[in-house]
C-alpha positions in Angstrom: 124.4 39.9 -115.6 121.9 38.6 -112.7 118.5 37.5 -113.8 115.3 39.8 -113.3 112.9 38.3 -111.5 109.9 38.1 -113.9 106.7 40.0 -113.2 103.5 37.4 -112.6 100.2 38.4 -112.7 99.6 35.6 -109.9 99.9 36.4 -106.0 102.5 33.8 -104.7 101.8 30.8 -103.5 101.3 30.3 -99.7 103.6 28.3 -97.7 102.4 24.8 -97.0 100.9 24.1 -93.2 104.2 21.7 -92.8 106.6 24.5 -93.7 105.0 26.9 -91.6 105.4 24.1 -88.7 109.0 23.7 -89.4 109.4 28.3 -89.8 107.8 28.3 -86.1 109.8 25.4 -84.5 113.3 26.6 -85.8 112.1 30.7 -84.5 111.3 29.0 -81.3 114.2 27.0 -80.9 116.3 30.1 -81.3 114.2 31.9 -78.5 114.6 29.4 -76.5 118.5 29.2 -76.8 118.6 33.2 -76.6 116.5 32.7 -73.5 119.0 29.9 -71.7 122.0 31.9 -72.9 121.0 34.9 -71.4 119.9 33.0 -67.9 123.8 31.2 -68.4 124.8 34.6 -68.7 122.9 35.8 -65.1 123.5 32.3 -63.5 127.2 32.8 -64.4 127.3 36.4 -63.6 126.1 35.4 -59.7 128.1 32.7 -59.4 131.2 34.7 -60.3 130.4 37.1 -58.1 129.5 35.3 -54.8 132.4 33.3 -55.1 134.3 36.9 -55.9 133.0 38.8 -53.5 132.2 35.6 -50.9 136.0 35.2 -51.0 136.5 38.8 -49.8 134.4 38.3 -46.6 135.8 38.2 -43.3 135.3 34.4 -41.8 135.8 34.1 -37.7 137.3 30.9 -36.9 136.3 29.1 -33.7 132.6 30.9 -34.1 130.9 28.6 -32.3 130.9 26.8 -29.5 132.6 23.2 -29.3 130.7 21.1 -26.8 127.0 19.5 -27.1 124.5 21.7 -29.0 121.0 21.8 -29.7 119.5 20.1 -32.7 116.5 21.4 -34.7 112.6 21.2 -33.1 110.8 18.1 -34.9 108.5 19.5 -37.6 110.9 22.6 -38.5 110.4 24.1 -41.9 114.2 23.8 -43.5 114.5 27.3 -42.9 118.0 28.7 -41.5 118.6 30.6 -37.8 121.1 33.9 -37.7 122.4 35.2 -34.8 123.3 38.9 -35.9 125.5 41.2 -33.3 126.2 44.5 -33.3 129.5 45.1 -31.1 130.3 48.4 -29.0 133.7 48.7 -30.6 136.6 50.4 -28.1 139.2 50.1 -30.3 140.4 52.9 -32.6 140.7 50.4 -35.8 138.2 48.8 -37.4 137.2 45.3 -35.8 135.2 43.4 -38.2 135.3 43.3 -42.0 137.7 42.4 -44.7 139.3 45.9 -43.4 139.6 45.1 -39.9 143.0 46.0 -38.3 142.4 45.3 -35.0 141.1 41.7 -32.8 137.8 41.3 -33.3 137.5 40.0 -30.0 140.1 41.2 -26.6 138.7 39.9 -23.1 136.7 42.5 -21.3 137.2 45.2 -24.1 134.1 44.6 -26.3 130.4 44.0 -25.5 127.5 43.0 -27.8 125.3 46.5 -28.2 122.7 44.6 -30.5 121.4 41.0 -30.5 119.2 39.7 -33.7 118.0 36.3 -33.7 117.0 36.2 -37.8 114.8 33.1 -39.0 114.7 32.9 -42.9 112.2 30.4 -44.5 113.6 27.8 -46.9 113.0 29.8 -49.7 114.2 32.7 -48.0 110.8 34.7 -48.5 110.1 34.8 -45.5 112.1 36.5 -42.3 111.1 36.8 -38.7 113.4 38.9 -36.3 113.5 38.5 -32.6 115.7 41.1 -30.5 117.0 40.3 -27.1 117.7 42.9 -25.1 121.0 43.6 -24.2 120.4 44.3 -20.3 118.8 40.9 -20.3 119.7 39.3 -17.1 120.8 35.4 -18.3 122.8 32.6 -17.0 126.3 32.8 -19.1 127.9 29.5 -19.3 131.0 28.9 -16.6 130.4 32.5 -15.2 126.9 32.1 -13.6 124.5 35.1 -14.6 125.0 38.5 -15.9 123.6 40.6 -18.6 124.0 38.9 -22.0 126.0 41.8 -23.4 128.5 40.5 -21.0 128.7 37.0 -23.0 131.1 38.2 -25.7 133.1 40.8 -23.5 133.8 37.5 -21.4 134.2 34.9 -24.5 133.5 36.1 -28.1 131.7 34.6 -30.6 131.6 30.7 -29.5 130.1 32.0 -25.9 127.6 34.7 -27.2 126.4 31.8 -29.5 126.6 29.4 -26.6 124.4 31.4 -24.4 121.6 32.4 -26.6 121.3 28.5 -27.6 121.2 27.4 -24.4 118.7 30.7 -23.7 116.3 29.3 -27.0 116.9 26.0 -27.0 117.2 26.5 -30.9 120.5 25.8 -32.6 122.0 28.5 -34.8 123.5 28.4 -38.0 125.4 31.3 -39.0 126.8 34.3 -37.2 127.1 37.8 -38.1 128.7 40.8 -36.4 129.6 44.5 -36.9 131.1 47.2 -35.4 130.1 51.0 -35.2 132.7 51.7 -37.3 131.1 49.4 -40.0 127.9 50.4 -39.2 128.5 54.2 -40.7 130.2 52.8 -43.6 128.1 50.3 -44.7 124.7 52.9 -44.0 127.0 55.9 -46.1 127.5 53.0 -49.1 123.9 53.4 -49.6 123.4 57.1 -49.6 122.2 56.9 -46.6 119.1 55.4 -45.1 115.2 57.2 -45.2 114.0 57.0 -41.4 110.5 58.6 -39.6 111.0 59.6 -36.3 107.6 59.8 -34.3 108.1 61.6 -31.5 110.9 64.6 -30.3 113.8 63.9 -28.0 116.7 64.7 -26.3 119.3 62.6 -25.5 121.3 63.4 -22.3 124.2 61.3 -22.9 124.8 62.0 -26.5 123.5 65.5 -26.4 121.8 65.6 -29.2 118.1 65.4 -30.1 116.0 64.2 -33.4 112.8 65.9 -34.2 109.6 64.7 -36.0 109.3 63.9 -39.7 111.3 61.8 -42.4 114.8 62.2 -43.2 117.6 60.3 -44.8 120.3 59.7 -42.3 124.2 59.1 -42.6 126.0 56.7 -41.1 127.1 58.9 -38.2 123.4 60.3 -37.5 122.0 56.9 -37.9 124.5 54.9 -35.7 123.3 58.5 -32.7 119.7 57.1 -33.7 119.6 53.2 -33.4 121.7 54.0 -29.9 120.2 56.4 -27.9 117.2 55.1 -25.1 117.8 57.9 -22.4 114.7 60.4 -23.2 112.8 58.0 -25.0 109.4 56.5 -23.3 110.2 53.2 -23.0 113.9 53.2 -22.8 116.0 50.1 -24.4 112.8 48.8 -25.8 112.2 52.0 -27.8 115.7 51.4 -28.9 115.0 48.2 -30.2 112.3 49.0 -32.0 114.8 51.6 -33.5 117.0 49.6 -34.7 114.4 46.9 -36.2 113.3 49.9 -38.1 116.7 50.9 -39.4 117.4 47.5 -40.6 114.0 47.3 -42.3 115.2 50.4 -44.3 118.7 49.3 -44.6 117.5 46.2 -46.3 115.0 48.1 -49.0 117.7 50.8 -49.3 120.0 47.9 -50.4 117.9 45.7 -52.8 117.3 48.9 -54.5 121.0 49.0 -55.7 121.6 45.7 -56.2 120.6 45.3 -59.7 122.3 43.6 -62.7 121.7 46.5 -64.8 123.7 48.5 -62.8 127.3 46.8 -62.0 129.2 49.7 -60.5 126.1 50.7 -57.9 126.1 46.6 -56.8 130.2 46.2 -56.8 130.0 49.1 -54.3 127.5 48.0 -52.3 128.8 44.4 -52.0 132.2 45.9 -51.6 130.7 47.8 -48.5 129.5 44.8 -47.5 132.3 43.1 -47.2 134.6 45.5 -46.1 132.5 46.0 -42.8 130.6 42.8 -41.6 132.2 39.0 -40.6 130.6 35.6 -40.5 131.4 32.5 -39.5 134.1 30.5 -41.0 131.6 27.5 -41.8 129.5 30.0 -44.2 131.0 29.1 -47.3 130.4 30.8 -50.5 127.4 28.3 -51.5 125.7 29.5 -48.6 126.0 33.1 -49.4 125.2 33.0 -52.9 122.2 30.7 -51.6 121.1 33.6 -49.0 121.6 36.5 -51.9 119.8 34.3 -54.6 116.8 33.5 -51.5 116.9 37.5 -50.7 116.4 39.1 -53.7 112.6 37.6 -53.5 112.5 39.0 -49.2 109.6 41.7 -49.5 109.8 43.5 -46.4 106.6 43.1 -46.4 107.1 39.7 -45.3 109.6 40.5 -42.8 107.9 40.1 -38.9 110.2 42.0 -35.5 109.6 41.4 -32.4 111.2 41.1 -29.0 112.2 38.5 -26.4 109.5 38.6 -23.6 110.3 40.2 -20.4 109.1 39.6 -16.8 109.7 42.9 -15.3 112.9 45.1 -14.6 114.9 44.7 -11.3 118.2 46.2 -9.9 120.6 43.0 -9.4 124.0 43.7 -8.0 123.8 47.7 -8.6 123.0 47.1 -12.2 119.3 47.1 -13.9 118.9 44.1 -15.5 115.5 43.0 -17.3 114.2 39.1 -16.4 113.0 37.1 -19.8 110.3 35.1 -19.6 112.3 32.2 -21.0 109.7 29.4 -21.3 108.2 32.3 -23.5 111.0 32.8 -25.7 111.7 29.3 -26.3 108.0 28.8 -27.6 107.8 31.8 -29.2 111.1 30.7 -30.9 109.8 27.4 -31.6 106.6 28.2 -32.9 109.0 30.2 -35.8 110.8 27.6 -36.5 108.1 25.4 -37.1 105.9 27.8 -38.8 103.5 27.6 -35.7 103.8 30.8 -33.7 101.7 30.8 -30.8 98.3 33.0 -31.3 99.5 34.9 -28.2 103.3 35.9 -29.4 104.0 34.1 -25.8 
């Protein structure tokens, strides 16, 4: 038979301060190990799956180009270049992605449709976004000068990447490309993206028009959207500022289901990812779990567009072409790089 415990008239008798010391260290020595085993647990968790789904990501070899490059401006901030491409695909397979099933690149069969130079910070919290227009009349190395779309319909990757260098001055790190077939898919893996269109038009080549208000577009209505510049005002730069728009929303619609409390909404959206977009074969999985680490701080608040000066528009060989101001773009790059823009965006 246990022992009662005998009734005492007396209250009990308060812990000594020392006990108390040792009550609080040991209860915050357990915090703290719950606390690093549940950042082990997240640490782990993105390091698994970078490295899963970083292994699952199309890499282009021979992405850049192999002679003399340009090295980075004294006084740049640490911060990493892009060069993101959107391609006009003419094949009926997908050609980028971990599902591609056709050549990425075919001489003469391809041209770039889009052209992002991206800057991110060091810390990644911080992107600036430069479009170059794709009727840009530039000199194309070992084929004189043409539009710049023309760079990978003539060489790929390596001479797309060679000719905007050469264009900035400014070496680039990483490469990035899609086609329109991976466009849809990867805007439908997010349900979709919420876009304001301003102004009614028509466009005569598609035939198909978009009216005022906010909407959230599919992959197929989107792709219509970020491509048409017949019946806008002001043409292809109307479209750019389309397409900066749609990857400003992209971006927000994507952080928004990237979440570790919600594994099957991520695993398909990084599944999408992969399945439609390809990089270059020296960005290894460190440097994409790096770049998703860095982006989940990117407000898009903190994101700036803007687009590569032009001159003025001129018909050259039957073609209209648009002349960059290239000393321009090379300060305006610059000043970016070194966290210096120029007060005049020039």
């Amino acid at each position: 038979m246990s022992a009662r415990r005998q009734w005492s008239p007396w209250p009990p008798r308060p812990v000594p301060p020392r006990r108390r010391r040792h009550l609080l260290r040991a209860l915050l020595i357990c915090l703290l190990a719950a606390v690093l085993g549940l950042a082990g647990l997240v640490i782990g968790g993105v390091w698994w799956g970078t490295n899963h789904y970083g292994d699952q990501v199309a890499r282009i070899p021979h992405a850049f180009p192999t002679g003399p490059r340009p090295t980075k401006p004294p006084g740049n901030t640490g911060g990493s270049t892009y060069l993101l491409a959107g391609v006009d695909r003419r094949s009926d397979r997908p050609t980028t992605g971990s599902e591609a099933r056709a050549a990425l690149w075919k001489y003469g069969a391809q041209r770039s449709d889009t052209l992002m130079l991206v800057h991110f910070s060091a810390d990644k919290g911080k992107a600036d976004i430069v479009s170059i227009p794709r009727d840009s009349w530039v000199p194309i190395p070992g084929h004189g000068s043409a539009k710049i779309n023309a760079a990978f319909s003539w060489g790929g990757p390596a001479l797309m990447v060679e000719t905007v260098e050469q264009l900035t001055g400014s070496r680039i790190d990483h490469f990035g490309i899609i086609d329109w077939d991976g466009f849809k898919t990867l805007t439908d893996s997010v349900g979709g993206v919420p876009i304001t269109v301003h102004e009614n038009s028509y466009d005569s080549e598609q035939h198909l028009g978009f009216k005022t208000g906010t909407r959230t577009m599919n992959g197929k209505e989107a792709l219509s959207y970020v491509r048409q510049r017949h019946g806008l005002p002001g043409g292809e730069f109307d479209r750019i500022r389309r397409q900066q728009q749609f990857l400003l929303s992209l971006v927000g619609q994507a952080r928004s289901r990237v979440s570790l409390t919600d594994p099957l909404a991520t695993d398909h959206m990084l599944n999408a990812i992969t399945r439609t977009v390809s990089v270059d074969d020296h960005m290894s999985n460190t440097d994409l779990r790096n770049l998703v680490l860095g982006l989940r701080h990117l407000d898009t608040s903190r994101a700036s567009f803007g687009i590569a000066p032009v001159v003025r528009s001129q018909m050259i060989e039957g073609q209209y072409a648009l002349i960059l101001d290239r000393h321009g773009l090379r300060t305006l790059w610059r000043g970016i790089e070194t966290g210096r823009p120029p007060a005049d965006g020039k």
